[in-house]
C-alpha atoms as one frame of an Amber mdcrd trajectory, in Angstrom:
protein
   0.000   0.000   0.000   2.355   2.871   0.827   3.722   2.610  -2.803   0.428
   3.297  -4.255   0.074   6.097  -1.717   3.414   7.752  -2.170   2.987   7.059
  -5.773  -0.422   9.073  -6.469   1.517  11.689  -4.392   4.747  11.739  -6.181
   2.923  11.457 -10.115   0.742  14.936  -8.607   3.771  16.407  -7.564   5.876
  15.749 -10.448   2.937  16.584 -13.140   2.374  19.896 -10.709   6.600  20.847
 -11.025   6.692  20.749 -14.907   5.508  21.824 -17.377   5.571  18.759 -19.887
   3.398  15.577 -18.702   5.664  13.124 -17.794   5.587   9.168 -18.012   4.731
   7.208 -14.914   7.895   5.578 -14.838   9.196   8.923 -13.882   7.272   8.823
 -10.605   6.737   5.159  -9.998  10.633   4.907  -9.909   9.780   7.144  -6.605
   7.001   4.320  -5.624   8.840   1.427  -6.533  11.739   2.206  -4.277   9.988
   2.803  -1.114   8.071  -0.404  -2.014  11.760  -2.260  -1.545  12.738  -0.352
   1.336   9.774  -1.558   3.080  10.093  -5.203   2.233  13.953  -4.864   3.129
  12.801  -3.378   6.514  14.703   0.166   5.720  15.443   2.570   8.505  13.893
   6.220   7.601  16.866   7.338   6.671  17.591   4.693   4.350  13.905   5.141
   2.914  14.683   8.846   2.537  18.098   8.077   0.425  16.546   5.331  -1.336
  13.536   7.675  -2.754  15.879  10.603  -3.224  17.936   8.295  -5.400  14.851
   7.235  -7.510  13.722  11.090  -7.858  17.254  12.305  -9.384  17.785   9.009
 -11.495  14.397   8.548 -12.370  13.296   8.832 -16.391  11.963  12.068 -17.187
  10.350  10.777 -20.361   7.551  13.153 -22.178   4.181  10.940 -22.045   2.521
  12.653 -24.927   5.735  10.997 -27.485   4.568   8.082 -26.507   1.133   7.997
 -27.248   2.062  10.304 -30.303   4.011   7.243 -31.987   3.539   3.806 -29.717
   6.450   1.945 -29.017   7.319  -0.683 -26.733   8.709   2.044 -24.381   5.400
   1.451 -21.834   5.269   4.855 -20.193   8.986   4.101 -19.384   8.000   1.362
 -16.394  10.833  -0.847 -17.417  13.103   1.416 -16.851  11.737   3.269 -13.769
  11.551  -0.115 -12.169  15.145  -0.600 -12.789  15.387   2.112 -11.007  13.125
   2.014  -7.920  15.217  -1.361  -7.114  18.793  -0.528  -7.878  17.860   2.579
  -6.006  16.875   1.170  -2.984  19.904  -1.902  -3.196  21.898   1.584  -3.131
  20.672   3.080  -0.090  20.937  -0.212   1.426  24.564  -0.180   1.716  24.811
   3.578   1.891  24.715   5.782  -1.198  22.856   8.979  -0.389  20.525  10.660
  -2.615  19.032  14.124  -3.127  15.897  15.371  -0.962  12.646  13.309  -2.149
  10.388  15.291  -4.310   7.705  15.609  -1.515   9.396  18.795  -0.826   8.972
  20.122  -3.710   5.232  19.895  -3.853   2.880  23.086  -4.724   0.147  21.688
  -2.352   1.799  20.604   0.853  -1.752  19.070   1.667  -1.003  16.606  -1.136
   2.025  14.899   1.377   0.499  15.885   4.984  -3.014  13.417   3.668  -0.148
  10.578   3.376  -2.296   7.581   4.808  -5.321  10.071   5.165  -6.543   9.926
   1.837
């Protein structure tokens, strides 16, 4: 559950930051790796460097391209699921990644209804 939840969150976020509509993969590399973190039983801080990790490394791949021509590309899941585990394998044994995108949010309501809504 909390990748779904930090998922919708980070996909609002990251659609609210710029101005061209990005892929899900950008975002659910965000998801993905605190969806390890919590089935490798990650401290917060490890969580924090894991997501941080997916956010900078993450694809930043224009949706619209995609369903202009469609290619096998998928809304760049494969590789934001590469990603969201190598990522969080990182963190694990200590590589340290920028601040999460939660901070970076227009609405701060959209992170303080984490497990609200």
């Amino acid at each position: 559950m909390i990748a779904y939840e930090l998922g919708i969150r980070a996909g609002v976020i990251r659609h609210g930051t710029y101005e061209v509509y990005h892929s899900s993969g950008s975002w659910g590399a965000i998801a993905g790796a605190a969806a390890v973190g919590r089935l490798l039983g990650f401290s917060a801080k490890q969580m924090f460097h894991a997501m941080g990790a997916a956010k900078y490394h993450a694809p930043i791949a224009p949706m619209m391209k995609g369903i202009d021509t469609p290619s096998m590309g998928k809304d760049s899941i494969g590789w934001g699921c590469m990603v969201a585990v190598l990522s969080a394998l990182m963190a694990r044994d200590g590589f340290t990644g920028v601040r999460p995108l939660f901070d970076d949010a227009p609405d701060p309501s959209v992170v303080k209804r984490l497990g609200q809504k």
